[in-house]
C-alpha positions as CSV (number, residue, x, y, z in Angstrom):
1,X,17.9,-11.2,7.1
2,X,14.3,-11.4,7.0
3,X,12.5,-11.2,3.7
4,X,9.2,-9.9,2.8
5,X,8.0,-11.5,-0.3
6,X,5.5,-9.7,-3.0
7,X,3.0,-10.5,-5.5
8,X,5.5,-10.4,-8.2
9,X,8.0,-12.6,-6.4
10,X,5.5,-15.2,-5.4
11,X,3.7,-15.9,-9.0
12,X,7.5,-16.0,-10.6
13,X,7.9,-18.8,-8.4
14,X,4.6,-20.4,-8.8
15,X,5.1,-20.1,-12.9
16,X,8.7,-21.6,-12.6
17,X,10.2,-19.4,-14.0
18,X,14.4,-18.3,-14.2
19,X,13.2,-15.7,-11.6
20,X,11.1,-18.1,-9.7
21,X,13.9,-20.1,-9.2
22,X,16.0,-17.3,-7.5
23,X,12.6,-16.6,-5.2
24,X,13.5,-20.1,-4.3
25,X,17.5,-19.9,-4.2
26,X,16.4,-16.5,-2.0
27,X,13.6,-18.1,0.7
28,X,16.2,-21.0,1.1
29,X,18.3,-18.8,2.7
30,X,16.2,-17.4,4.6
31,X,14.2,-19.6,6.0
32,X,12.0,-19.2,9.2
33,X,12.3,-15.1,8.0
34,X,10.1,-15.0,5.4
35,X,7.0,-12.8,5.4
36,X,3.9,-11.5,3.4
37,X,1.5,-9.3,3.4
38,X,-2.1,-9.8,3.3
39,X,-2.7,-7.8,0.2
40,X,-0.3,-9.7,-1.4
41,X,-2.5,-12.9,-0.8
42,X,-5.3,-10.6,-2.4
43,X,-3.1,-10.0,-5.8
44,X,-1.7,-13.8,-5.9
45,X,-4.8,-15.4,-5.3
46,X,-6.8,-13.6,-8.3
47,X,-4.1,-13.6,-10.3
48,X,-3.8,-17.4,-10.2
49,X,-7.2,-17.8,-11.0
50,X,-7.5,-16.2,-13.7
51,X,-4.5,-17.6,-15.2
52,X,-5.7,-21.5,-14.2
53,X,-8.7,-21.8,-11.5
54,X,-10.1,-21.3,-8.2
55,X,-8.7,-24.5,-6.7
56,X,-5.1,-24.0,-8.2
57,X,-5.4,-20.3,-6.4
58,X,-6.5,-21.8,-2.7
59,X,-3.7,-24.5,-3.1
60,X,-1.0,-22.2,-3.6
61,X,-2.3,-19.2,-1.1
62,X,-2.6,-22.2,1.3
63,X,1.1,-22.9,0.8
64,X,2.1,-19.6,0.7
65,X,0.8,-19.0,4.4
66,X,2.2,-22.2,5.1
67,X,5.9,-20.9,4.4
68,X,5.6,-17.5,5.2
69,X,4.1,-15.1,8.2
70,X,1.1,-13.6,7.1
71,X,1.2,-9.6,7.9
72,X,-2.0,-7.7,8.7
73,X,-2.4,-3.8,7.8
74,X,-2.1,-2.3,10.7
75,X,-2.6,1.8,11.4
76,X,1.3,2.0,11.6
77,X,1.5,0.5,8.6
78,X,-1.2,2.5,6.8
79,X,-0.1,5.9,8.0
80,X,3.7,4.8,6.6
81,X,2.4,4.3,3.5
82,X,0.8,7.0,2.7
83,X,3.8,8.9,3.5
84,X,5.6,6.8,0.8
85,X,3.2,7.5,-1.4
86,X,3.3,11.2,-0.8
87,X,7.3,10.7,-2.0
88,X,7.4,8.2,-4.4
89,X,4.5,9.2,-6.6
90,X,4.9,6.1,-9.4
91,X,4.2,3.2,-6.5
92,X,0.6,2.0,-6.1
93,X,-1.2,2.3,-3.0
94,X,-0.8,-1.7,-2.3
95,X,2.9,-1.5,-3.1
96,X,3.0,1.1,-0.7
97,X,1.7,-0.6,2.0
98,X,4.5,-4.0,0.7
99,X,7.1,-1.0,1.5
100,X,6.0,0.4,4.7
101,X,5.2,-3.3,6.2
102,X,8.8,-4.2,5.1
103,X,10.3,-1.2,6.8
104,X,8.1,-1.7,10.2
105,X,8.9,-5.4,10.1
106,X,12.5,-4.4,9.5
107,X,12.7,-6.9,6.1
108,X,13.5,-6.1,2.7
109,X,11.5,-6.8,0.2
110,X,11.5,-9.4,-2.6
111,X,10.3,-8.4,-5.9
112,X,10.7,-7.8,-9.2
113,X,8.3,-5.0,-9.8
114,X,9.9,-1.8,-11.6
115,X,7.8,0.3,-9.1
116,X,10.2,-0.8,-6.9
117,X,13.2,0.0,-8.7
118,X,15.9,2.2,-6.8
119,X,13.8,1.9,-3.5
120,X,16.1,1.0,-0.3
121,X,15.4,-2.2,1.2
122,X,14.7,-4.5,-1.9
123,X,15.8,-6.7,-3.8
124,X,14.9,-7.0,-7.2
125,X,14.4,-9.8,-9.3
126,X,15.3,-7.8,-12.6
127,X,18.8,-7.6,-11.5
């Protein structure tokens, strides 16, 4: 199974948390099938500076592409999410885009975002 990985997944696992720990229990399994998107390197990597500093942020983004295929936006992707969007009205636009590169790059997502609760194709930290 491949495994797209978002925001909320990655920044359990860099805080070390009980989640964070099955993000890593999770990508062991899956290793060499891991993805993320390139928004979700946006969200991480402001994220982690504010909560410690710029360097901290590069460090971990750096290791996060170095685990896990990056995934552009592509039109595909775009027009997919918008469609999502259109159905699942409380999702974000950036977690629509998580979805719809998930569903093209047939993954499942890792999260623990309640946007994503009771979506197909995701498993959710909270459980």
């Amino acid at each position: 199974m491949s495994i797209l990985v978002d925001s909320f997944a990655w920044l359990e696992l860099f805080q070390g948390s009980m989640a964070g720990n099955k993000v890593l229990s999770v990508l062991k399994e899956n290793a060499g099938q891991i993805y993320t998107s390139v928004l979700n390197l946006y969200e991480i990597r402001y994220r982690i500076e504010e909560i410690r500093d710029a360097k901290t942020a590069d460090e971990f983004v750096k290791t996060i592409e170095h685990h896990a295929k990056v995934l552009d936006v592509t039109r595909e992707i775009a027009i997919e999410a918008s469609r999502i969007k259109s159905r699942v009205k409380k999702m974000g636009a950036v977690d629509c885009v998580i979805l719809a590169s998930a569903r093209f790059h047939s993954s499942t997502v890792l999260t623990g975002d309640p946007h994503f609760d009771g979506i197909e194709g995701v498993i959710s930290l909270r459980e």
